[in-house]
C-alpha positions in Angstrom: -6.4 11.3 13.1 -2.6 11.6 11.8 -0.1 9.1 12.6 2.5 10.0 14.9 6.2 10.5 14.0 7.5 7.0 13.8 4.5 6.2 12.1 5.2 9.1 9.1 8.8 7.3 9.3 7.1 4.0 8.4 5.1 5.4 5.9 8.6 7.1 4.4 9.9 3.7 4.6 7.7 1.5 3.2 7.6 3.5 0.9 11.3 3.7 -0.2 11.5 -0.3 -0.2 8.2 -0.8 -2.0 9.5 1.4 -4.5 12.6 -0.7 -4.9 10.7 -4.0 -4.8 11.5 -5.0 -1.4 8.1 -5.8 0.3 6.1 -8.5 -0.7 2.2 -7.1 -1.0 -0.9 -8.8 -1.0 -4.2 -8.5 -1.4 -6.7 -8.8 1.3 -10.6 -9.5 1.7 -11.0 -5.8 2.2 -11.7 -4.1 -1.1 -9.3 -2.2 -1.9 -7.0 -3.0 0.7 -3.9 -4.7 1.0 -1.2 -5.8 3.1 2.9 -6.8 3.8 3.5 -9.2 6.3 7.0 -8.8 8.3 7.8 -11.6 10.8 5.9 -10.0 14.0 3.7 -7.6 12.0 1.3 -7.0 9.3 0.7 -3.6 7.9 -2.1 -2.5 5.6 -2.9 0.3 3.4 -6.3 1.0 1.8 -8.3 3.3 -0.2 -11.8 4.3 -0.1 -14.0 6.8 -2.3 -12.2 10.1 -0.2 -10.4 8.3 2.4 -6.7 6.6 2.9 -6.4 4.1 6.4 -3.1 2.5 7.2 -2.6 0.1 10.3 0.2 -2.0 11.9 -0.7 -5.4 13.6 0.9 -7.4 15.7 1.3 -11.2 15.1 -1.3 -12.0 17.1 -4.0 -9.4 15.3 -4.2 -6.7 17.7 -3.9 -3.5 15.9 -1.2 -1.2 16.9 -1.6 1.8 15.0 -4.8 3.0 13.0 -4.6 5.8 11.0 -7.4 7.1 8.4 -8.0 10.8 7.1 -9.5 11.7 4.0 -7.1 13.6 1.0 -8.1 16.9 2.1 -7.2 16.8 6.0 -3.2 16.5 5.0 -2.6 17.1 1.4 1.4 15.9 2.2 0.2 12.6 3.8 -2.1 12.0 1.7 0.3 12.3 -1.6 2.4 9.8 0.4 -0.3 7.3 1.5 -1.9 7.6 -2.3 1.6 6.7 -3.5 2.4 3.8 -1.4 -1.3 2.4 -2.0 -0.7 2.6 -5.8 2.4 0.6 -5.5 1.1 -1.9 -3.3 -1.4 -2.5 -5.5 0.4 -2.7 -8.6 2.9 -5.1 -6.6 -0.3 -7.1 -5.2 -1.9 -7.6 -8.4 1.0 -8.5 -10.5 0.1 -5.1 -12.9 3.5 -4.5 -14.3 3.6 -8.1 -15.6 0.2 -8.2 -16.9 1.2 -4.7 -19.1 4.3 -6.6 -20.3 2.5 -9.8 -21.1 -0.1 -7.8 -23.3 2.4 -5.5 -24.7 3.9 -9.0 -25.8 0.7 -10.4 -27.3 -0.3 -7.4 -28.9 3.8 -7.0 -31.1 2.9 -9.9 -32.8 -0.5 -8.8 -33.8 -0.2 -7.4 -37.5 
C-alpha cells in the first residue's frame, strides 16, 4: 500500500531535517528499525530483506499510518524511504562519529 499525500510530505520532510541533523533517531527492538519521537508522535522507518515500512503513532501507541511496499512497487518512494532509513540509522547508531574516531586512531598509527 502507498502512503497518502501528506504522508509522501512527511516522508519529504523528515527527510530534509534528518539530513540537516534536526531529528533525534533511535534505535528500536525491531531489527532494523528505528524511530524519532516528536511530542504527540512517534514515527518509524524500517528495512527488511526487499521491503521498506514507515508508520506514525500517536502518544498513546495507536498507529496512525502504516505503510510497507517492497523497492520494486515504487522505485521513487522507495529511493526516498531507502534514503531516510540510511540516515536514521547512521544518526541512531552514532556512525559518523565512530568513522571519525577510527580515522583518529588509525593517523597515529605509523
Amino acid at each position: 500500500m502507498e502512503p497518502n499525500e501528506q504522508a509522501v510530505q512527511l516522508i519529504d520532510r523528515l527527510l530534509e531535517l534528518t539530513r540537516n541533523n534536526k531529528v533525534e533517531w533511535q534505535e528500536t527492538v525491531e531489527n532494523n528499525t528505528f524511530l524519532a519521537a516528536f511530542p504527540k508522535y512517534v514515527v518509524t522507518i524500517g528495512k527488511s530483506e526487499d521491503a521498506y515500512r514507515f508508520g506514525v503513532a500517536d502518544e498513546f501507541g495507536k498507529t496512525l499510518e502504516d505503510v510497507a511496499f517492497t523497492k520494486s512497487e515504487n522505485r521513487y518512494l522507495s529511493e526516498d524511504f531507502e534514503q531516510l532509513h540510511s540516515l536514521a540509522r547512521r544518526h541512531a547508531l552514532h556512525s559518523d562519529a565512530a568513522i571519525s574516531e577510527l580515522l583518529s586512531s588509525l593517523a597515529t598509527i605509523r
